[in-house]
N, CA and C atoms as an extended XYZ file, in Angstrom:
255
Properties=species:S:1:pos:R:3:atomname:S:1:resname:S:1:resid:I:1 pbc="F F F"
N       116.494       95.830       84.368 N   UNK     1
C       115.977       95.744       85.714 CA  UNK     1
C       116.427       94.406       86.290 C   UNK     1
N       116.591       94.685       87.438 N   UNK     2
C       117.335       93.553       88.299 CA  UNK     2
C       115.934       92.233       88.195 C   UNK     2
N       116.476       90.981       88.558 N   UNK     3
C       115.000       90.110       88.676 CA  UNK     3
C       114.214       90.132       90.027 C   UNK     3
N       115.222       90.545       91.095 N   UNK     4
C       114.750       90.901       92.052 CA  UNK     4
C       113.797       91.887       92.342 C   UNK     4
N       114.088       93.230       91.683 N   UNK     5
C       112.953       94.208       91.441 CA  UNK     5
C       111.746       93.424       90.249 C   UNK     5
N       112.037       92.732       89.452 N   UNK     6
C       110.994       92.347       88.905 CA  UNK     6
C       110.080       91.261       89.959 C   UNK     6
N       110.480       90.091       90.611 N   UNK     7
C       109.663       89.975       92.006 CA  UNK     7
C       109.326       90.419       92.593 C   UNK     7
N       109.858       91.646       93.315 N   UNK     8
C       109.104       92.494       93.833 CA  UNK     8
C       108.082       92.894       93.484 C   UNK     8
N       108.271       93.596       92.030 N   UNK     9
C       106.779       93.943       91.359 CA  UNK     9
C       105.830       92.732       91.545 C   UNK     9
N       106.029       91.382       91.484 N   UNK    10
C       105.101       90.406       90.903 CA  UNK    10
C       104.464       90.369       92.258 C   UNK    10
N       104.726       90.604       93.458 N   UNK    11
C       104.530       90.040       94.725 CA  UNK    11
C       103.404       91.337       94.838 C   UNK    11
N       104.088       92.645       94.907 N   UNK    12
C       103.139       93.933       94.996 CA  UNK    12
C       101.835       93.508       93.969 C   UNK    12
N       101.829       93.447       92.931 N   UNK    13
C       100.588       93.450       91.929 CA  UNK    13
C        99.802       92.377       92.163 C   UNK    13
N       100.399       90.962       92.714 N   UNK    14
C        99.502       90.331       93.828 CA  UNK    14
C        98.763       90.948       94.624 C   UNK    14
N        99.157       91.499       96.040 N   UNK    15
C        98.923       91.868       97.390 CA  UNK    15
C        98.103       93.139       96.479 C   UNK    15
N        98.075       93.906       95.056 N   UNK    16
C        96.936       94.806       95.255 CA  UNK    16
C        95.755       94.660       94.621 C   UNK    16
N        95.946       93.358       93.930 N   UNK    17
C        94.983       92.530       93.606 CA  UNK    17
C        94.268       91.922       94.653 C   UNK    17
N        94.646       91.370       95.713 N   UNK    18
C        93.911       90.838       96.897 CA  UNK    18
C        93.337       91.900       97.384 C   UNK    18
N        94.196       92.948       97.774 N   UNK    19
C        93.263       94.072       98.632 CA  UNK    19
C        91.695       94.814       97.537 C   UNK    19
N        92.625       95.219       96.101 N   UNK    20
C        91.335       95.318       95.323 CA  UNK    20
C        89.794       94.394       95.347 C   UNK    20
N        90.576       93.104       96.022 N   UNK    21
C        89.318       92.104       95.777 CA  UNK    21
C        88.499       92.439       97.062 C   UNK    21
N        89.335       92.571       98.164 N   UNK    22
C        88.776       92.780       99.488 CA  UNK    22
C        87.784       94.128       99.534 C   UNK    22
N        88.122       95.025       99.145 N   UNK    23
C        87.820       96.331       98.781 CA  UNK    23
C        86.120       96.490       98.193 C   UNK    23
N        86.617       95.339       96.701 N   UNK    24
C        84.929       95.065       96.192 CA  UNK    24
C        84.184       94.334       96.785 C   UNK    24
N        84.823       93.405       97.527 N   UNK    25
C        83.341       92.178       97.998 CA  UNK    25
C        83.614       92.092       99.473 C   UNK    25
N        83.798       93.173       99.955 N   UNK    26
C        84.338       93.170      101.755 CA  UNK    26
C        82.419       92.954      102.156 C   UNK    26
N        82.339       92.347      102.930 N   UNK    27
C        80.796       92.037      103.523 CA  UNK    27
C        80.540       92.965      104.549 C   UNK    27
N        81.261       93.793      104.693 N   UNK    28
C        80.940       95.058      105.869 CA  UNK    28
C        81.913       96.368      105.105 C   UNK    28
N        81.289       97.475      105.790 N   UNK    29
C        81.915       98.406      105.562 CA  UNK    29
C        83.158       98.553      106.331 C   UNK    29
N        83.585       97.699      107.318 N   UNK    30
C        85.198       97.880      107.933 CA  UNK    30
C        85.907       96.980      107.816 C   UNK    30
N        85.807       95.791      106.856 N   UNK    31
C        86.349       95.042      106.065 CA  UNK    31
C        86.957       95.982      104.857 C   UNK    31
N        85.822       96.792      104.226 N   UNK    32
C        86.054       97.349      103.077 CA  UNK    32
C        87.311       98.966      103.257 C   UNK    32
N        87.076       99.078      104.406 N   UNK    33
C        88.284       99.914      105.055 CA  UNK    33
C        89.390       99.429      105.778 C   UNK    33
N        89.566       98.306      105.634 N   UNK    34
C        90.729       97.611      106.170 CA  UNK    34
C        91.313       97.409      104.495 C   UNK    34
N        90.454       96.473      103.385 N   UNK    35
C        91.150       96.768      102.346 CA  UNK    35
C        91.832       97.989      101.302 C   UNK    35
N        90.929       98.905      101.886 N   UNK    36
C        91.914      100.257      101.195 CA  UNK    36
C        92.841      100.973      102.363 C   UNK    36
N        92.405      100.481      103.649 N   UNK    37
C        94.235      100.883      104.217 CA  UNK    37
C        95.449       99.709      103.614 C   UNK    37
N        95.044       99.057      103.513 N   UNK    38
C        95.989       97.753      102.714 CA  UNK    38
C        96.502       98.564      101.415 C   UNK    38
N        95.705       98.494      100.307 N   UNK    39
C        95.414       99.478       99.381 CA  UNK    39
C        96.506      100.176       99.150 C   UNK    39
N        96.281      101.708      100.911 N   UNK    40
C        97.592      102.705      100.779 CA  UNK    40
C        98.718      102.162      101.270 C   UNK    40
N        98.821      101.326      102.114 N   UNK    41
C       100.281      100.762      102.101 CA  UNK    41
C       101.047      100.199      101.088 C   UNK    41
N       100.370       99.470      100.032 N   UNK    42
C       100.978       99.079       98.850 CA  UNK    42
C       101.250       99.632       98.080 C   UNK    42
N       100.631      101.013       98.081 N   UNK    43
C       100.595      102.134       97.071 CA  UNK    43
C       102.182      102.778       97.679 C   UNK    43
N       101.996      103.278       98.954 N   UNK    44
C       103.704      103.664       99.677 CA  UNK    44
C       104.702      102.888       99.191 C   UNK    44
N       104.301      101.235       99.364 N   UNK    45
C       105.786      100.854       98.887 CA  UNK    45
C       106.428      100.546       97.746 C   UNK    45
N       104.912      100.795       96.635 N   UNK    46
C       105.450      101.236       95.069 CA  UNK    46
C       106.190      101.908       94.841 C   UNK    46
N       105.959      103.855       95.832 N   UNK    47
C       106.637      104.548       95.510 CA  UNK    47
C       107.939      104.744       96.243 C   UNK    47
N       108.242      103.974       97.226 N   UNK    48
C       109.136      103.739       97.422 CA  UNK    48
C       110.137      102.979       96.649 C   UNK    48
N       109.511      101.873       96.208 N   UNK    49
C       110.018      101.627       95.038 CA  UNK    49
C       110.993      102.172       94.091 C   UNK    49
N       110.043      102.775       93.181 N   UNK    50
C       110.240      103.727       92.627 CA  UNK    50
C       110.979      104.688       92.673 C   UNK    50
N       111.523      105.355       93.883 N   UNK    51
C       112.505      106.056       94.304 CA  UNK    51
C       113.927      105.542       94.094 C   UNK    51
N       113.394      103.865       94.316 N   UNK    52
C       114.990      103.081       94.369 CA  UNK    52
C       115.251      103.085       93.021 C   UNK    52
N       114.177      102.489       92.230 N   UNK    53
C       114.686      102.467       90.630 CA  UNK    53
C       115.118      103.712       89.811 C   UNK    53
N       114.562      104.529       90.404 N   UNK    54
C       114.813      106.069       89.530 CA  UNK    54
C       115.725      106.886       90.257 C   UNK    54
N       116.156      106.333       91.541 N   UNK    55
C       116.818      107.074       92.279 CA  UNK    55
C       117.447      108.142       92.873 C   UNK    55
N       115.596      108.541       93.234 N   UNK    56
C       115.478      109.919       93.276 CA  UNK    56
C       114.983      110.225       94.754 C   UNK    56
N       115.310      110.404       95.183 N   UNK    57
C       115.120      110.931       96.790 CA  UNK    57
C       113.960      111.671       97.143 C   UNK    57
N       113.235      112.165       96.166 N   UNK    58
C       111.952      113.404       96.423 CA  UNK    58
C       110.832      112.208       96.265 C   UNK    58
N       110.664      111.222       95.935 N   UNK    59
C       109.709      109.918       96.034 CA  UNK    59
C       109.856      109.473       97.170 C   UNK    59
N       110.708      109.743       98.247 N   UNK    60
C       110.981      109.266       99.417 CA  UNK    60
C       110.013      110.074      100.413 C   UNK    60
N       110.068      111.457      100.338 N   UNK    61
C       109.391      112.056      100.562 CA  UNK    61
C       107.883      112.373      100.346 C   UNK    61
N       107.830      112.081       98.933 N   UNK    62
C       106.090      112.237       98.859 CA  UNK    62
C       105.495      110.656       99.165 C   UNK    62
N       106.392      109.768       99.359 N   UNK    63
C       105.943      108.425      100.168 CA  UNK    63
C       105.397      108.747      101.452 C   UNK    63
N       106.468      109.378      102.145 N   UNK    64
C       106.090      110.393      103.380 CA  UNK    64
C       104.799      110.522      103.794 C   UNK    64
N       104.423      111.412      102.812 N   UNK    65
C       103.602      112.317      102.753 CA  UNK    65
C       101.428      111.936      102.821 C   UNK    65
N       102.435      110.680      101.371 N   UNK    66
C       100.979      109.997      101.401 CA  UNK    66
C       100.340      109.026      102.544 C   UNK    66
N       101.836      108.306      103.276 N   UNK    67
C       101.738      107.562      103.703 CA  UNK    67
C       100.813      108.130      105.502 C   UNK    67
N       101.238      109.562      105.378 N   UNK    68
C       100.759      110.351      106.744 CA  UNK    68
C        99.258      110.432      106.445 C   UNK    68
N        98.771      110.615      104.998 N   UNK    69
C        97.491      111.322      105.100 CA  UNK    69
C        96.329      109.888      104.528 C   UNK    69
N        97.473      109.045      104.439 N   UNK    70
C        96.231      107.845      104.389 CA  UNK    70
C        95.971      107.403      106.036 C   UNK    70
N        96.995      107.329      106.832 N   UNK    71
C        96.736      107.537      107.928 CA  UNK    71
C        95.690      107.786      108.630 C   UNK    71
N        96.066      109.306      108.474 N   UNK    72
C        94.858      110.028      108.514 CA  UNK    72
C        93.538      109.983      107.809 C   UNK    72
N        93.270      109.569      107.223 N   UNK    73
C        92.103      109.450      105.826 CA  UNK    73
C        91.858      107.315      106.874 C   UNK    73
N        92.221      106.560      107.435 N   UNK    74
C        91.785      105.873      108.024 CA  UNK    74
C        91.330      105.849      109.507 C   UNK    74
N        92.298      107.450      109.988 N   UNK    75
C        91.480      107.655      111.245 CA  UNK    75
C        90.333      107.810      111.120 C   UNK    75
N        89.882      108.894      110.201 N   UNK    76
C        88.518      109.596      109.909 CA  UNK    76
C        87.630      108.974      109.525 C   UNK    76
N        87.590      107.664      109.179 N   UNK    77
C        87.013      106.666      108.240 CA  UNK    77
C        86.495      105.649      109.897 C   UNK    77
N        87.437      105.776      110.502 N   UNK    78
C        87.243      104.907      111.673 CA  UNK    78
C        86.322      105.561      112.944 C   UNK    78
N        86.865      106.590      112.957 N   UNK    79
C        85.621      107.667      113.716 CA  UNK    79
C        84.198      107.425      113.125 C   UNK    79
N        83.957      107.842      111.880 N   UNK    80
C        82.893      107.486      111.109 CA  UNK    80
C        82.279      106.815      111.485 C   UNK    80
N        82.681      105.403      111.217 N   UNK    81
C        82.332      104.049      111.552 CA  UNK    81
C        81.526      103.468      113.019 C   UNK    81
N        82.470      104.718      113.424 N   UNK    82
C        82.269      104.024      115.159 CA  UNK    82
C        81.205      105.095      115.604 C   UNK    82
N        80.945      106.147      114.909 N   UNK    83
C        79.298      106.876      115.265 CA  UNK    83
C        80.240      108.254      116.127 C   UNK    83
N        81.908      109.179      115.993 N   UNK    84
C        81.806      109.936      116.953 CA  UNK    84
C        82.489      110.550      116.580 C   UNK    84
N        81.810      111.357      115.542 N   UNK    85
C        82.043      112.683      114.838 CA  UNK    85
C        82.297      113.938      115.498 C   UNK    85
């Protein structure tokens, strides 16, 4: 593995360590949903990642995929929040 992809990793497992931290000790509940949209973005650019190292094109796609329905999964979370179901 290149050292560059190994920084990369070191930088990601940071940033999901911070959001994990944000996640547990967020002092509101839309703190604590700001850290797991953080969360799915880091999670996307793992598997993006991942696509590059294994270099496989169908990880590109289910990056896609997740990346639409966390989206979504933070609209719904935000409606919630705001009382308008």
């Amino acid at each position: 593995m290149s050292s560059i992809l190994i920084i990369v990793f070191s930088l990601v497992s940071i940033a999901t360590l911070l959001s994990t931290i944000r996640i547990i000790s967020g002092p509101t509940i839309p703190d604590r949903a700001v850290g797991l949209d953080t969360a799915t973005t880091i999670t996307t650019a793992m598997i993006v990642l991942f696509a590059q190292i294994f270099h496989r094109a169908i990880y590109l796609d289910i990056a896609l995929v997740y990346a639409i329905l966390a989206f979504l999964g933070v609209i719904a979370i935000a409606r919630y929040l705001e009382g308008g179901m």
